[in-house]
Structures are given as structure tokens and as C-alpha cells.
N, C-alpha and C positions, 0 to 999 in steps of 0.2 A: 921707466915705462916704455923705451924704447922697442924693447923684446916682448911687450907683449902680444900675446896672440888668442885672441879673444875666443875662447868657445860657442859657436854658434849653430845652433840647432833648426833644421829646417824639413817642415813639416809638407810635405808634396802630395797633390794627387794625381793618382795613376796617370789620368784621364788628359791629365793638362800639361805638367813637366817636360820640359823635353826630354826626349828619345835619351836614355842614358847619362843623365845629370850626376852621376860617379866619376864616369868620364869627363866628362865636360869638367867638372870639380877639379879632376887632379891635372888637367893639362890648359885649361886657360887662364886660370885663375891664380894670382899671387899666391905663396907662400906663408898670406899673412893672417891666418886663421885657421882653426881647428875644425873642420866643419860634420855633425853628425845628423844622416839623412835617414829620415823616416816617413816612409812613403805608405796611403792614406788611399783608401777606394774615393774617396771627396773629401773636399774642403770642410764641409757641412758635417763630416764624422769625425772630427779632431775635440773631444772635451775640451773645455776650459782649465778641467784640471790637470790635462797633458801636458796643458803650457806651462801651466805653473808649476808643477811637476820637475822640468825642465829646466826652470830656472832655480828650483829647489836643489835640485843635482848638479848645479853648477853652471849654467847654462850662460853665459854672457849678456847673450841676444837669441829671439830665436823669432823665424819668418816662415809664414805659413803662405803659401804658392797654392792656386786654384785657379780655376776657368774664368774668362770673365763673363761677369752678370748677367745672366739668359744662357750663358753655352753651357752649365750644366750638366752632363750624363746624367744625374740624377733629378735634374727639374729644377731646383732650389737648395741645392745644397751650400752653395758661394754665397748665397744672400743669408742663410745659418751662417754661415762663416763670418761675414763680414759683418752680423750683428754682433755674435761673442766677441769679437776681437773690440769693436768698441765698447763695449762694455768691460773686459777685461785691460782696454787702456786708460778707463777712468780710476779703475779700481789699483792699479800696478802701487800710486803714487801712497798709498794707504800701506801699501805692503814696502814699503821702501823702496821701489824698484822704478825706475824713471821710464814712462811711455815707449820711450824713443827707443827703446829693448825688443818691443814687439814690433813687427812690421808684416801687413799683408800684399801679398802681389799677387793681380790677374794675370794672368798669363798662358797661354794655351798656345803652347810647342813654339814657343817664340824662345829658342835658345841665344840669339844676342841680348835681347830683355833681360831673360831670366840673369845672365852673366853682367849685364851690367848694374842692374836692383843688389844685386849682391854683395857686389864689389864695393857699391856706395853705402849698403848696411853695415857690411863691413868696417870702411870707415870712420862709420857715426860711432860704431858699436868702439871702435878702438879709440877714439875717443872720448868719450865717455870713461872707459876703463875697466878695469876689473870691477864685476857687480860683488857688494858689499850689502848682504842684506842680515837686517836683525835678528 
């Protein structure tokens, strides 16, 4: 398990991300995951079924990045966000998929945050292991 490198999917809005998180990706951040970014007008417009989706398609871990609670562009979109996600981390456990897969982070242009949330998702995510679902 040494070599693994966990596919990890991460879900960002425009609005909040830091400034170029491609970058920031391929140049501060270990060597030690696969990471594929899909970026989101708001937190609050990502389906439930994206996520899941995501982890249908192989997805390790996946972390959905958004303003935090009141900073908004769109008013209430982060608090949409942040109710799906609790509800889609009650339900993972049903679908064979352990909570600690999904992970929400506020965040707004705070790119040491963003780099160190990740790093440590990352982590959990590798150990944990490759997702093995029924």
C-alpha cells in the first residue's frame, strides 16, 4: 500500500478558491495523489449526485471547497452546501463508503488553508486506502 496514490476529486467555487489552485496543485503540494479539479459557480450548485458520481468513477476522496458561512456570492449557497454534505455523510456508510471520504472546507482565497486542508485529507484519505465499494 505503500505506492498508493489516492484519487482525489475536488469540487471548488469560483468565488472562493484560491487564485489558481492548478498551480498551487502541481507546485506545493506532495507527489502523493491524483488530484482532479472541478470548478463550480458555488458550493450550493454541486449535486449530491456529483459526489457520488465521483466516487462511482473511482474517486478515493473527494472535498468540496466554498466561502465561508455568510460570504456567499450568491447569498446561501455554502449553507446548501454544507446541509448536502451532512446528509450525504450520513448516508456514505449505507453505500459502503466511510464518511471520512467526503470532506467540506470554507475557505475564501486563503491559499495556505486551502494547501494545508488538503494535504491532511489527503492523508486520511491514504490511509484509509483504496475505496472498495459493492
Amino acid at each position: 500500500m505503500n505506492d498508493f496514490k489516492p484519487n482525489i476529486v475536488i469540487f471548488h467555487c469560483n468565488f472562493c478558491a484560491p487564485i489558481g489552485a492548478e498551480r498551487l496543485l502541481a507546485s506545493k503540494l506532495k507527489d502523493n495523489f491524483r488530484p482532479r479539479i472541478i470548478k463550480t459557480n458555488c458550493a450550493g450548485r454541486i449535486d449530491p449526485t456529483f459526489i457520488l458520481d465521483a466516487f462511482a468513477k473511482g474517486a478515493d476522496g473527494v472535498m468540496v471547497v466554498g466561502d465561508h458561512p455568510g460570504d456567499c456570492h450568491f447569498v446561501s449557497g455554502n449553507y446548501k452546501a454544507r446541509r448536502n454534505i451532512m446528509l450525504l455523510k450520513n448516508m456514505l456508510p449505507q453505500l459502503g463508503i466511510e464518511p471520512h471520504r467526503l470532506r467540506a472546507e470554507w475557505i475564501t482565497s486563503e491559499a495556505p488553508k486551502f494547501l494545508s486542508s488538503l494535504n491532511e485529507f489527503v492523508d486520511e484519505v491514504t490511509s484509509l486506502g483504496p475505496l472498495k465499494v459493492n
